[in-house]
N, C-alpha and C positions, 0 to 999 in steps of 0.2 A: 284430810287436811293436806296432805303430801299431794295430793292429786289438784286441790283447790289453790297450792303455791304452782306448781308446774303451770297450770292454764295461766295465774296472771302472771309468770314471768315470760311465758311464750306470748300471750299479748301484747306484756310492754316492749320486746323484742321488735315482734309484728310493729307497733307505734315508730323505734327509734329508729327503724326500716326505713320506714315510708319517709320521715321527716331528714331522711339523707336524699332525699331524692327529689323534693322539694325545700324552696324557702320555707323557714319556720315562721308563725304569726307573733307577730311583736318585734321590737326593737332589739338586735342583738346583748343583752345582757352578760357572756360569757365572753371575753376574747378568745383570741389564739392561745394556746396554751395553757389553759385554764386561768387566765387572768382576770380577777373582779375588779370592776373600777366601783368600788365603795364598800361598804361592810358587809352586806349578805347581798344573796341575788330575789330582786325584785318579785321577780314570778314562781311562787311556790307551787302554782296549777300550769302549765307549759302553754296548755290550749282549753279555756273556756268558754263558757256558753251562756247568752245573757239571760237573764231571770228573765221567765215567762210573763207578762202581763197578767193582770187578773182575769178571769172567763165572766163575761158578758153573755146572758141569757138574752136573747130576741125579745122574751118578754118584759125584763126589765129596761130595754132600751130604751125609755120613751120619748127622748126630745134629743136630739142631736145638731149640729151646724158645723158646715162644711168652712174652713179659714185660710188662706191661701197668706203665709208670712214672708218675710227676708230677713236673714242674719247677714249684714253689712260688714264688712271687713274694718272698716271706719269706726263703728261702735269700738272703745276699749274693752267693753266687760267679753267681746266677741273675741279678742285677741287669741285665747285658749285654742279657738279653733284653727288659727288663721297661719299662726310661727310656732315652729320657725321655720323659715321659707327652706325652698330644697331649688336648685335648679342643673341643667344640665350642661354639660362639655360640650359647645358647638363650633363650626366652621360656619361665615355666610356662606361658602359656597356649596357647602356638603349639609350644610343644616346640621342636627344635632348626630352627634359622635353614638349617643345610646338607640343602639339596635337590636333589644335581646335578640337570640335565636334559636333558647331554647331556656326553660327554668330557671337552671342555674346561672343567667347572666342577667337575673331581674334588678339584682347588689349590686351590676358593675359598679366599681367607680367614676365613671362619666357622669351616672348619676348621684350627685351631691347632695348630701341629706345629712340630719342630727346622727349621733350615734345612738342615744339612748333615748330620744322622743321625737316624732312628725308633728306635721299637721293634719289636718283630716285629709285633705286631697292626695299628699303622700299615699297617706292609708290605702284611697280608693283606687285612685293608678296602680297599688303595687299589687292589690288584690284582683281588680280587673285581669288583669296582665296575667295573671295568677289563674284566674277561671273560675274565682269564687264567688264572684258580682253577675248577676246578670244585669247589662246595659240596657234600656229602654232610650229608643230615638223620641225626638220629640216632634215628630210627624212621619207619616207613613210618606213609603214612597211616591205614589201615585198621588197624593195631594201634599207634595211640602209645603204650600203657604200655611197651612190648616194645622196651624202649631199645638195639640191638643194631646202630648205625650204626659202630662201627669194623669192622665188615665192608667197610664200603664199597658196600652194597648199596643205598642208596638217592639217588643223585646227583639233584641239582636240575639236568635238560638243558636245555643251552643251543643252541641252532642259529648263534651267530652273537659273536663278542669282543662286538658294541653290544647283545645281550637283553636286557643293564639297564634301557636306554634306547629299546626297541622292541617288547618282548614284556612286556604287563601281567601274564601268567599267570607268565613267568617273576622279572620282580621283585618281587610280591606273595610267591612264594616266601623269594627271598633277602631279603626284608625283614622277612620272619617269624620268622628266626633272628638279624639282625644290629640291629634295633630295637625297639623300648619304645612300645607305643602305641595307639591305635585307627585305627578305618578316615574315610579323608574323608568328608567332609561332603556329600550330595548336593548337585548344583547346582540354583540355582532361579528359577526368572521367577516375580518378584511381581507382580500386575498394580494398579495405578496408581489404579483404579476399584471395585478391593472387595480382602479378604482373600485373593483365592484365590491358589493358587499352582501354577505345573506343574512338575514336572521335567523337566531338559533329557535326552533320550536321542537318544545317536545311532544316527544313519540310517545305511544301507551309504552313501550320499552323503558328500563333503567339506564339511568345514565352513562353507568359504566356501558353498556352494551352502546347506547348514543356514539360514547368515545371510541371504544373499540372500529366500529364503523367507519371513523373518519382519521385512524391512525393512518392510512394508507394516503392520505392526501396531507403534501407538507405545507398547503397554502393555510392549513388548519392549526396549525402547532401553537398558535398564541395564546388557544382558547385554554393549551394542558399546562398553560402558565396561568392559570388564574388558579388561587387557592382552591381546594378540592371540598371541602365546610362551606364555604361561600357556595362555590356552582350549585350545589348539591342543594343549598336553601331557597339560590332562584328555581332550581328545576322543580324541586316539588312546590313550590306558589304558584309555579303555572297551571295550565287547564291543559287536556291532553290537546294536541292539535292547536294549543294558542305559542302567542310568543311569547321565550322567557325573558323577563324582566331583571333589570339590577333592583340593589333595591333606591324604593322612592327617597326622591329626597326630602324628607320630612324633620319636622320640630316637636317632640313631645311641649306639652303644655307646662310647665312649672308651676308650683303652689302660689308664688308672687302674680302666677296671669289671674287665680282665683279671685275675683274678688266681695263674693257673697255666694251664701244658699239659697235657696228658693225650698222652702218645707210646705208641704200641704197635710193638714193634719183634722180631725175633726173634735168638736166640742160636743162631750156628750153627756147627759145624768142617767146615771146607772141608779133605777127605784133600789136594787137590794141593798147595795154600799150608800144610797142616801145622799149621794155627793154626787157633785159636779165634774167631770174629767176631762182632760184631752192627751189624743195618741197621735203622734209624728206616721203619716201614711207611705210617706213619698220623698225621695229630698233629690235638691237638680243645684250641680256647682254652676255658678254665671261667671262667665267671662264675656270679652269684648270681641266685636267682629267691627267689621270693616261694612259702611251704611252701605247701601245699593239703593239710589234714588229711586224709585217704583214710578212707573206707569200711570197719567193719569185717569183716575177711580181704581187703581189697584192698591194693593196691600204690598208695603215695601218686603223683598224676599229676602232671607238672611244672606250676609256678605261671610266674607271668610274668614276663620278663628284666626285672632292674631297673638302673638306671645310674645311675651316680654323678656328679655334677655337677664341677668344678672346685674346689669346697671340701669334697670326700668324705663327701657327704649321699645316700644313698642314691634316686633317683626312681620315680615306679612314675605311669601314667595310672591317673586317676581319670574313670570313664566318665559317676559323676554329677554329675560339677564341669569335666569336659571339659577337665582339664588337670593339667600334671603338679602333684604332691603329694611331700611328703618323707614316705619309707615306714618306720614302725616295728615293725613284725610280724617274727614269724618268719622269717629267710632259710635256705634251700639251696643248695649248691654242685651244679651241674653242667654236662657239655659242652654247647657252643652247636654246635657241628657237627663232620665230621671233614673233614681233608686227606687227601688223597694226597702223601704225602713225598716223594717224585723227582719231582712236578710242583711242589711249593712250591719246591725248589731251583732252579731255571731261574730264580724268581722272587728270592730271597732270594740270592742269590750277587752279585747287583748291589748290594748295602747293605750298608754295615758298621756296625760295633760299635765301642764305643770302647775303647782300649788306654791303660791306666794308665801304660805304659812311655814310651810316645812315639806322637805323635799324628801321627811320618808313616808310622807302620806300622800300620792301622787292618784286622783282620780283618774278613770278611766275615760271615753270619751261617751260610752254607754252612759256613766253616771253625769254628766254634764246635761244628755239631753233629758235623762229623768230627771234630774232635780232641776233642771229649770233654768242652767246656769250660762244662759247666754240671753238678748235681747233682741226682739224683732220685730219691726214695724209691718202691720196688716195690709195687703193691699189689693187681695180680693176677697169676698165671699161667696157664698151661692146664693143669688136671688133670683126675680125671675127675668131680668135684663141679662142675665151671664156675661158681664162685664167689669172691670178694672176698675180701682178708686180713680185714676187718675184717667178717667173716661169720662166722668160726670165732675172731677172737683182737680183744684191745681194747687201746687206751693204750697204753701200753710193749711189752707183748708183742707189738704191733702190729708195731711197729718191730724185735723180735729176728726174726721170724718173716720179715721184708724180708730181713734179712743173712742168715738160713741159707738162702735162697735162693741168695742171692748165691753164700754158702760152697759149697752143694751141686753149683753148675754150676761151679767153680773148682777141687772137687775130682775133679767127671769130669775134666775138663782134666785136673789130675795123673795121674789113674789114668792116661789115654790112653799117659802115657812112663814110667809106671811098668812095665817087664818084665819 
């Protein structure tokens, strides 16, 4: 027994270790000082894990359909998902102020968020960032027009929870779907004595040894005036032998830029449970880009993610003014990347939602997509055209042509007990 207490308090030691070291999953519930903002604390489990689905045998699979939906921001009963919005500290000319640059700067304050409840996009930002999400692009490189990423076929690999913060290739990736912007500024030695100027590249050598090397020249002294956390962040994003970069000037996306999901999920009847089912496969936050008129017979190509400020003005970089601009042009709705649904749930079962009823029974956001408790209009299926409703039908008929889907998988169902 003595030896069975020793292992779980060296465990939970081992756990309160690690969760100093990173953000902890869920909304802060303790303040500074052991202060509770209400009567007890919410999270009697610290970190949970969502209830497994039920096991589906192969052989009982027999009929299934593939359903491609949207959760609409505009829907009310969607709200739960949507606020409370969170957005960020920004400059036009520096773009947004939040730059983590390493874990612990995931909470800054720059970014503005609920204390005790998100949104979903919150969520997903903070856990990406985090290295808990794997991101899926929504086309491969070699063919972007060929937007065909709820396959799941294209993941951005990560080798490590910290690649945010360690692998430049990999967060150049995630930074290409989750922000608004251009690339840094090179860095540069002016010299003191004429125009000229060099760029700083790094060497396979450390930085300190870098510096050491150019103490002996005073035309260099401006660069030992640059914070030493900074330099040290562009040195390692670079590549050996490339030049190092400030960082970009970029805009995280805000939950107010969100403005729908995209879930692909499949309808199935399991013979042994007897019933008719469906499971969430995939889910893809949409926001707006900026059109790009397409070529005639070509396929228009996605324009640039745009984001929306705290007073719901639309931003976009401007590369000849070097800073964000309020965008009036044409917009486009479409997915910014896809999930994998039973890995979001791990992530999303630790956060809730708020309950109109009473706020000390607060669902989780796990339980909203099990029970059902949002709405969302169908606007693809698998058939054998592999096309859009709104490919063959517009406007209104849009919308009947969603419900006789609906009807038609409703009425297999029936047929099934019909004998």
């Amino acid at each position: 027994m003595r030896k069975f207490a020793l292992t779980l308090v060296t465990a939970s030691l081992a756990v309160s270790g690690f969760s100093q070291d990173r953000p902890q999953r869920g909304p802060y519930n303790i303040l500074d000082g052991g202060v509770i903002d209400g009567i007890v604390v919410k999270d009697e489990v610290p970190v949970r894990e969502a209830i497994a689905y039920e096991h589906v045998r192969l052989a009982d699979y027999v009929w299934s359909k593939r359903v491609f939906s949207r959760i609409d921001t505009r829907e009310k009963m969607n709200h739960d998902l949507f606020f409370p919005v969170d957005f960020f500290e920004y400059d036009p000319l520096s773009g947004s102020l939040y730059k983590p640059r390493k874990t612990e700067d995931i909470d800054e304050p720059t970014w503005n968020k609920d204390q005790k409840r998100w949104s979903l996009w919150t969520v997903v930002l903070r856990h990406i960032l985090l290295g808990e999400l794997t991101v899926y692009q929504v086309a491969s490189e070699a063919n972007p027009s060929m937007e065909d990423g709820f396959s799941l076929k294209y993941p951005i690999i990560k080798q490590s929870q910290n690649d945010y913060f360690e692998s430049k290739s990999y967060k150049a990736k995630v930074n290409s779907v989750l922000t608004s912007g251009g690339i840094g500024s090179k860095l540069r030695i002016y010299r003191s004595v004429s125009e000229d100027t060099m760029d700083v590249i790094r060497t396979d050598q450390t930085l300190d040894k870098y510096l050491d090397s150019l103490k002996g020249d005073a035309d260099y002294e401006e660069l030992f005036s640059i914070d030493k956390e900074k330099l040290q962040s562009w040195w390692d994003m670079a590549t050996v032998n490339g030049v190092v970069r400030k960082d970009a000037i970029t805009m995280f996306i805000a939950s107010n830029s969100v403005i729908a999901y995209n879930i692909k999920e499949d309808w199935f009847f399991d013979k042994e449970r007897s019933m008719l089912d469906r499971r969430i496969i995939a889910i893809a936050p949409v926001a707006r880009y900026t059109y790009e008129e397409p070529a005639p017979g070509e396929k228009a190509e996605r324009g640039e993610l745009l984001v929306y400020n705290e007073y719901g003005k639309p931003m976009k970089y401007e590369s000849s003014s070097s800073q964000f601009e309020e965008y009036t042009g044409r917009i486009e709705e479409r997915e910014m990347f896809w999930l994998y649904f039973p890995e979001l749930r791990n992530v999303m079962v630790n956060y809730y939602v708020y309950n109109d009823k009473s706020d000390s029974q607060w669902m989780s956001f796990d339980d909203v997509f099990w029970k059902r408790r949002f709405t969302a209009q169908i606007y693809k299926t698998s058939d054998k055209f592999d096309r859009e409703i709104q490919d063959y039908k517009y406007g209104v008929d849009a919308l009947y042509e969603a419900e006789k889907i609906k009807d038609d998988i409703r009425k297999w169902e029936h047929d099934v007990w019909n004998f």
